[in-house]
BATIPA-569885 format. One record per atom (N, C-alpha, C, O): x, y, z. Coordinates in steps of 0.001 Angstrom, whole numbers, padded with zeros to 6 digits, always signed. Layout:
REM residues N
XYZ
...
***
This chain:
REM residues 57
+000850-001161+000000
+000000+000000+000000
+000899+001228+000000
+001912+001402+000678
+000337+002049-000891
+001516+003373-001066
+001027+004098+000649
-000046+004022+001247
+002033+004620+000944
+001971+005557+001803
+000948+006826+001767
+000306+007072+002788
+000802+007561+000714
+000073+008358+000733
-001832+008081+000665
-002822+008715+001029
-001550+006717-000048
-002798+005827-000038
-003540+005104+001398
-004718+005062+001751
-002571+004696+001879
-003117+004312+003124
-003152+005913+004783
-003605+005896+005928
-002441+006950+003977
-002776+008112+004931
-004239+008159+004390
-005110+007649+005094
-004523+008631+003404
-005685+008948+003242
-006867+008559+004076
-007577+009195+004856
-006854+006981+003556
-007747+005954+004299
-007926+005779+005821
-008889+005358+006462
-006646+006251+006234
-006495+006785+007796
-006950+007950+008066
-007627+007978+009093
-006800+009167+007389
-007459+009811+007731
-009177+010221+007478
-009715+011229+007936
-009868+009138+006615
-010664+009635+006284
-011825+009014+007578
-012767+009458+008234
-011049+007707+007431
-011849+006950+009164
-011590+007834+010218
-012530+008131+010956
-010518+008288+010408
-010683+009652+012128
-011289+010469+011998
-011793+010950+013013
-011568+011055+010742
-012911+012386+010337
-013865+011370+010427
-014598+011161+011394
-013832+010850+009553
-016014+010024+010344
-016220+009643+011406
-017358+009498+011851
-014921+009342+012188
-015357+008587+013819
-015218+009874+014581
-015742+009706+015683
-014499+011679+014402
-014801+012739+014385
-016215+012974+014957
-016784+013052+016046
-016516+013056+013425
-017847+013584+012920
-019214+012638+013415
-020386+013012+013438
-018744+011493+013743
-019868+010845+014102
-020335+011054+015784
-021380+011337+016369
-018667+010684+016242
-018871+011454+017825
-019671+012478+018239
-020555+012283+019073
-019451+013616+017722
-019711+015134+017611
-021166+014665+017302
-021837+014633+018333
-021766+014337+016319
-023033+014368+016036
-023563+013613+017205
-024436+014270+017772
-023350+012533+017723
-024216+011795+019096
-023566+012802+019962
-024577+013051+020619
-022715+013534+020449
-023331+014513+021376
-024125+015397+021356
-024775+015711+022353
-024248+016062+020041
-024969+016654+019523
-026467+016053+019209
-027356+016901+019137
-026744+015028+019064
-027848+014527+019110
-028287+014351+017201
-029331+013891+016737
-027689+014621+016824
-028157+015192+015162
-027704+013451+014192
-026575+013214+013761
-028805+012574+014075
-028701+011280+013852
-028209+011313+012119
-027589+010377+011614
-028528+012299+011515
-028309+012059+010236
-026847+012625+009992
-026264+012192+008998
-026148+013616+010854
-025044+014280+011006
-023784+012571+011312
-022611+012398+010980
-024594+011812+011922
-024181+010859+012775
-023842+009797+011788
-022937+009009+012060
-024705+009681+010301
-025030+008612+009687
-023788+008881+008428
-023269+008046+007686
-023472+010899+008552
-022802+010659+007420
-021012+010561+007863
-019985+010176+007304
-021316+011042+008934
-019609+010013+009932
-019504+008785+009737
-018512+008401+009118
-020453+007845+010188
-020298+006802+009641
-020233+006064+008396
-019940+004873+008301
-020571+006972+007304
-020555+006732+006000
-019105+006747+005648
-018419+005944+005015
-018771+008101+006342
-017455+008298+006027
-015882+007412+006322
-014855+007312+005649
-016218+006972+007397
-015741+005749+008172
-015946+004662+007568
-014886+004057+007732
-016529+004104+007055
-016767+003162+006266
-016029+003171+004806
-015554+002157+004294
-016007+004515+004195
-015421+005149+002694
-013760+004133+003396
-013238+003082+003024
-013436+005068+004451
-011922+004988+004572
-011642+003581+004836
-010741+003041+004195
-012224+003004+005595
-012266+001076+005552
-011987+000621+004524
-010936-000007+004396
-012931+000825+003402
-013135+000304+002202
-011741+000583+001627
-010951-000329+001383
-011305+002665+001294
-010154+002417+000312
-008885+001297+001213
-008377+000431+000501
-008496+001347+002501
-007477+000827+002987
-007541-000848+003021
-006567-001443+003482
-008698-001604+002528
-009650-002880+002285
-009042-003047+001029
-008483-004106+000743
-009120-001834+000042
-008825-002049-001314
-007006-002384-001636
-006311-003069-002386
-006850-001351-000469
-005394-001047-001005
-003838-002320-000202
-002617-002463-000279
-005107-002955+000527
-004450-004496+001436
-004686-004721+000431
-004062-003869-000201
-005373-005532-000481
-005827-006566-001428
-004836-005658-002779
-003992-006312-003393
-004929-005019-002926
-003859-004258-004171
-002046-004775-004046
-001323-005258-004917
-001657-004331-002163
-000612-005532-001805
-000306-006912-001997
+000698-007483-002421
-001461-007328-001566
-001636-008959-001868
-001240-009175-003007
-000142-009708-003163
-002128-008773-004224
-001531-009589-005315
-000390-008928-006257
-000037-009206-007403
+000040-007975-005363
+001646-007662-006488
+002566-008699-005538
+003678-008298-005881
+002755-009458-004850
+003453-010144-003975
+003351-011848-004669
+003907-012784-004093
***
């Protein structure tokens, strides 16, 4: 996984788990839904970019 590829993916999961926090204190469920969306985005590219490792190996 390139370095700049797997920052990304790191950072895009600490902004949704951020943003999702903030929204359950805040109470705001749809604020809440798109943290977790976002968190999920960054799973996925760093999901992609293990399996991109895998098979150049």
């Amino acid at each position: 996984m390139s370095a700049s590829e797997k920052a990304k993916a790191k950072a895009e999961q600490m902004a949704g788990k951020a943003v999702r926090k903030a929204a359950g204190v805040k109470g705001d469920k749809k604020l809440a839904a798109k943290g977790s969306a976002l968190e999920g985005r960054g799973k996925a590219r760093e999901a992609k970019e293990k399996g991109k490792d895998h098979f150049k190996r």
